[in-house]
C-alpha positions in Angstrom: 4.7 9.1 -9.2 5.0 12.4 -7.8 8.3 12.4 -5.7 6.6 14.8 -3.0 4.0 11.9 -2.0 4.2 10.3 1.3 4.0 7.1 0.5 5.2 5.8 4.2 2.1 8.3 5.3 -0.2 6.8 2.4 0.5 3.1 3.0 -0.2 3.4 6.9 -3.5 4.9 6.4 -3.9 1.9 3.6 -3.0 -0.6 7.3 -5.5 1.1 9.6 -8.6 1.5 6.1 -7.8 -2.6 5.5 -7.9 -3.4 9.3 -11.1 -1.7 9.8 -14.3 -4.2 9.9 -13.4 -7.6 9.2 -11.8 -7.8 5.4 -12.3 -12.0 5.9 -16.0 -11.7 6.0 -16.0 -10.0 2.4 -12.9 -12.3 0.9 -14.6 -15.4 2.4 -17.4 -14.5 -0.6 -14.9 -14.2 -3.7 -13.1 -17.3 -3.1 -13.7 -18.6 -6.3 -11.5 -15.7 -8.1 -8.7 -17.1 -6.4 -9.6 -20.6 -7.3 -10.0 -19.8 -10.9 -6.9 -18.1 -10.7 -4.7 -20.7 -9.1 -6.2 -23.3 -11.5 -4.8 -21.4 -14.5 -1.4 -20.9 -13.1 -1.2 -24.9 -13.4 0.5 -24.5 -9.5 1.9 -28.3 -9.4 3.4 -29.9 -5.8 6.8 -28.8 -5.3 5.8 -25.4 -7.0 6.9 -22.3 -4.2 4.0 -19.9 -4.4 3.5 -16.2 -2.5 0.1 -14.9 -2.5 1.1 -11.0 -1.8 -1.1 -8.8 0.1 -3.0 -12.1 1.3 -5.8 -10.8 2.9 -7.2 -13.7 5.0 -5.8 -16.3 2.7 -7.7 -16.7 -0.3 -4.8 -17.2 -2.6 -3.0 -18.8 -0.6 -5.5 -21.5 0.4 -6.4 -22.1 -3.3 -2.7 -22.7 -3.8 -1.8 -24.9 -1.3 -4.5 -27.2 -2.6 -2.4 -27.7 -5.4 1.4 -27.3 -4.6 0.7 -29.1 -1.2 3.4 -27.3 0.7 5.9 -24.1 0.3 3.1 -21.4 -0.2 3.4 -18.2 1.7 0.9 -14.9 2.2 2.1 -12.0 3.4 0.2 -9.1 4.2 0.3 -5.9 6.9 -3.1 -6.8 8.8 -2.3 -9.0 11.2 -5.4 -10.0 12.2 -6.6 -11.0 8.5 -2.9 -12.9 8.8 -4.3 -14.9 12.2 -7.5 -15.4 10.3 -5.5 -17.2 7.0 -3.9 -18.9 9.6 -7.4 -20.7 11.2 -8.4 -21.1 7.4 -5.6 -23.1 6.5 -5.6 -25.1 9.9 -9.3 -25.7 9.3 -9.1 -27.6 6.1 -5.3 -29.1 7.1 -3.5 -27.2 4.6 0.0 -26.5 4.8 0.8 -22.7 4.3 2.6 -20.0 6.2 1.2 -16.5 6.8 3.7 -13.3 7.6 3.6 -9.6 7.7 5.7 -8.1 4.8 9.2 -9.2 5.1 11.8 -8.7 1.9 12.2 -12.1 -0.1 15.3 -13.5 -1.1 15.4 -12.7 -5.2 14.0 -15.2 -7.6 12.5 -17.0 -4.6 9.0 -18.0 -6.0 8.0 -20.3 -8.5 4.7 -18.6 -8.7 3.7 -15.2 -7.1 0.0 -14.4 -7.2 -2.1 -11.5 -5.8 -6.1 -11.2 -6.2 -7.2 -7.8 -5.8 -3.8 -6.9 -3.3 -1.2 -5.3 -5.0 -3.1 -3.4 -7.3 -3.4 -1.2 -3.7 -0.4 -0.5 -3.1 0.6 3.1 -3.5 3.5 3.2 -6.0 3.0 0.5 -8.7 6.5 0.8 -10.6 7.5 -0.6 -7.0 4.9 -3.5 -6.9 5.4 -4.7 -9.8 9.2 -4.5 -9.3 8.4 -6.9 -6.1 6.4 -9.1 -8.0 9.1 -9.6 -10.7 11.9 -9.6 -8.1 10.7 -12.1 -6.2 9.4 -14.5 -9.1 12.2 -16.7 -10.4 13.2 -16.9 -14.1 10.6 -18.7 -16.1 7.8 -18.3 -13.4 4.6 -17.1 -13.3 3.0 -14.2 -12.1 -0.8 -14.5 -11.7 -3.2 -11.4 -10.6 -6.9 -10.7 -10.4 -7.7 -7.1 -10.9 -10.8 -5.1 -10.9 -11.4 -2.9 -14.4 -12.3 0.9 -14.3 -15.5 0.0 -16.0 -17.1 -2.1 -13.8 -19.5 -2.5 -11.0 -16.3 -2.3 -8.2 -14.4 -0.1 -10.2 -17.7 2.2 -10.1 -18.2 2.1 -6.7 -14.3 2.9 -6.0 -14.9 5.8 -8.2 -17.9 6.6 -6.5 -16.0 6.7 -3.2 -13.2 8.7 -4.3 -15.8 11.7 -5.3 -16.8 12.0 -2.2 -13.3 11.0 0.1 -10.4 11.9 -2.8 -7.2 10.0 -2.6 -3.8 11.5 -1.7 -2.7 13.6 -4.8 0.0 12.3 -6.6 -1.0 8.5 -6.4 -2.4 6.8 -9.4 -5.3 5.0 -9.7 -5.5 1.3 -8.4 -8.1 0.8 -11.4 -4.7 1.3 -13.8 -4.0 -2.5 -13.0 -7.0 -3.6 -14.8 -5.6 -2.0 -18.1 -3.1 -4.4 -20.2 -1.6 -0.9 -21.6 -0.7 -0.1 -18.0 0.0 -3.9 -17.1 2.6 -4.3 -20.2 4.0 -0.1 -19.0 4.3 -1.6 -15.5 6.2 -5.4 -15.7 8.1 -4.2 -18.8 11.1 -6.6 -19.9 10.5 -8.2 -17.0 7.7 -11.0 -18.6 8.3 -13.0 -21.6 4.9 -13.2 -22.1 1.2 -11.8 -20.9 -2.2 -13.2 -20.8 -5.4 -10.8 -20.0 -8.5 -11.9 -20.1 -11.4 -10.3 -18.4 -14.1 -12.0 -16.3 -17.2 -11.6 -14.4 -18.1 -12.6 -11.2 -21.4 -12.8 -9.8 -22.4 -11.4 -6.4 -25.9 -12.0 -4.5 -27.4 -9.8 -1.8 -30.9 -10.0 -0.8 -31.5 -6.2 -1.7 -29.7 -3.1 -1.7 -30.0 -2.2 1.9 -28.2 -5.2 2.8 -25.4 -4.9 0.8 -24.7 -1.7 2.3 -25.2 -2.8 5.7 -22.4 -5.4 5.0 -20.1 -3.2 3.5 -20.3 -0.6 6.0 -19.4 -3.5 8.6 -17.0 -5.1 6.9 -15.0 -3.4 4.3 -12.9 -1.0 5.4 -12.7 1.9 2.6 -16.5 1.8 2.6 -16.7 1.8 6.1 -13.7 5.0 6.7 -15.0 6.2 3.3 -18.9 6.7 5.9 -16.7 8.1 9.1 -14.9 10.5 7.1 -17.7 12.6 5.5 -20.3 14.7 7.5 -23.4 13.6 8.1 -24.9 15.3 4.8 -22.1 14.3 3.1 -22.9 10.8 4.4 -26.4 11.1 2.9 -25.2 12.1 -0.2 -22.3 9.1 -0.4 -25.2 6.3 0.2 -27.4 8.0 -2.1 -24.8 8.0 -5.1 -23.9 4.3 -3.9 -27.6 3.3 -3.7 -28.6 4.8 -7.2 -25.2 2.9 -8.5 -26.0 -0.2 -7.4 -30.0 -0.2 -8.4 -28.6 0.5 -12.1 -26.2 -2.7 -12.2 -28.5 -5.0 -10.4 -29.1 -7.8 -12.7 -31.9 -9.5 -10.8 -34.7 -6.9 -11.2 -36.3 -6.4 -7.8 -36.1 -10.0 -6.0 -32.7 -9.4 -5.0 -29.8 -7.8 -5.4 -27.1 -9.6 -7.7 -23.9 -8.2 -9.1 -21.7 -9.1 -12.0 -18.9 -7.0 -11.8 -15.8 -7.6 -14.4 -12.1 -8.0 -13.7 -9.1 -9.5 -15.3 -7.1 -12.3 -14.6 -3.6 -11.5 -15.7 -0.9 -14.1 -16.2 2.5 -13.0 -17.2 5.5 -15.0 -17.8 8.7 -13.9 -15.8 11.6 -13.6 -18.3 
C-alpha cells in the first residue's frame, strides 16, 4: 500500500459510488451466492455470524435462516442498511443491521462477506478485521469475483476508462488464493477455494445496461464521470464485452461469470 494514499478520501468516494442508484435492486438478483455460501459454512442456531459490508442483507438474511438469531450486517450506506432491515422484517428473520462500528475481538463465530470486503481500499486492513473479529476456531466465508471473468472484465473495462486512485490495489486480488493465503496469513488454520459460476439473465444487451446504469453505482459514476465521447466510447467497450460472453446466442442475454467462494479456518 502506498503510505501517500488517502484512504479516508478513497473510502468516502467508495460511500457516495455504493449509495448511488439502488445497490438492493442488483443484490436482490445474486441471492443465491450468498445462500450457497452460508450453506457451506454449516452456520448452526446459536452460531454469532457478521456479514461485513452487507449491502442490503444478502448474507445476512441467508444466515439468519440458519443460526436463527445473533447475525449482524454492517455496512456505510445507510439506506441499503434500512433496506436489509425491511428484508429481514419481511420474511420474520431475526437480524440486526448497523453502520461500521469496531467489534469486540474474537466476537463472531462466523464472519462472512459476498462481494463486500474485497472493496475496501487497504486489504492487509480487511483482512486483519475479518480475522480480528472472528473468534478462534471460526470461520471466515467470502464470495469473490476472479480477474478472469465476465465481472472482473467489466471492472477492468471501467477502470480504462475512470482509473482508480494510484496506489490502491486491485479488488480482483481477492479472487486469487496466492493473494488470499498473502493476505489472512497465520491467521487461518486452514483454506478452502473453489471457484464457481453464476448465471445471469437479461433480455438483451440494451437492458442490461439500462439496469446497471440505474442501479449500480460504479457503472452509473463510472457514465457521469467521462465526457460525452468518452461515454460513447465506455458503452461501446461494455457492449462489445458483453456480446462476446453472452452464452445464449441472440434470444437473450445470459451471463456466467466465475467467482470463488473462500472458506478459511480462523486459527
Amino acid at each position: 500500500m502506498n503510505e501517500s494514499v488517502d484512504l479516508g478520501g478513497v473510502k468516502e468516494a467508495q460511500q457516495k459510488t455504493w449509495a448511488e442508484g439502488d445497490f438492493a435492486m442488483v443484490a436482490g438478483r445474486i441471492m443465491s451466492v450468498a445462500e450457497h455460501l452460508a450453506e457451506a459454512l454449516r452456520i448452526v442456531p446459536g452460531d454469532r455470524v457478521l456479514d461485513v459490508a452487507c449491502g442490503s442483507g444478502n448474507g445476512a438474511i441467508a444466515a439468519a435462516r440458519s443460526a436463527w438469531d445473533s447475525v449482524v450486517g454492517v455496512d456505510f450506506v445507510p439506506a441499503l442498511l434500512e433496506r436489509a432491515r425491511e428484508r429481514a422484517a419481511v420474511e420474520r428473520l431475526e437480524a440486526e443491521f448497523v453502520e461500521e462500528l469496531p467489534f469486540e475481538e474474537a466476537r463472531f463465530d462466523v464472519v462472512m462477506s459476498i462481494f463486500g470486503a474485497m472493496f475496501a481500499p487497504d486489504q492487509e486492513k480487511a483482512a486483519a478485521e475479518l480475522l480480528r473479529v472472528c473468534k478462534p476456531g471460526g470461520r471466515i466465508g467470502m464470495a469473490n469475483w476472479v480477474p478472469d471473468s465476465g465481472v472482473g472484465n467489466i471492472f477492468m473495462t471501467i477502470a480504462k476508462h475512470v482509473p482508480p486512485p494510484p496506489g490502491i490495489k486491485p479488488p480482483l486480488l481477492w479472487g486469487v488464493e496466492e493473494q488470499l493465503r498473502e493476505l489472512f496469513g497465520d491467521g487461518i488454520s486452514a483454506l478452502s477455494v473453489e471457484r464457481r459460476v453464476f448465471r445471469q439473465t437479461f433480455p438483451s444487451v440494451d437492458a442490461w445496461l439500462d439496469f446497471f446504469r440505474t442501479y449500480f453505482g460504479p457503472v452509473k459514476v463510472a457514465f457521469e464521470q467521462v465526457s460525452a465521447e468518452g461515454e460513447a466510447a465506455l458503452e461501446a467497450d461494455l457492449r462489445d464485452l458483453l456480446e462476446r460472453a453472452n452464452t445464449a446466442g441472440g434470444a437473450a442475454l445470459v451471463l456466467e461469470p466465475e467467482y470463488v467462494e473462500v472458506i478459511a479456518a480462523r486459527a
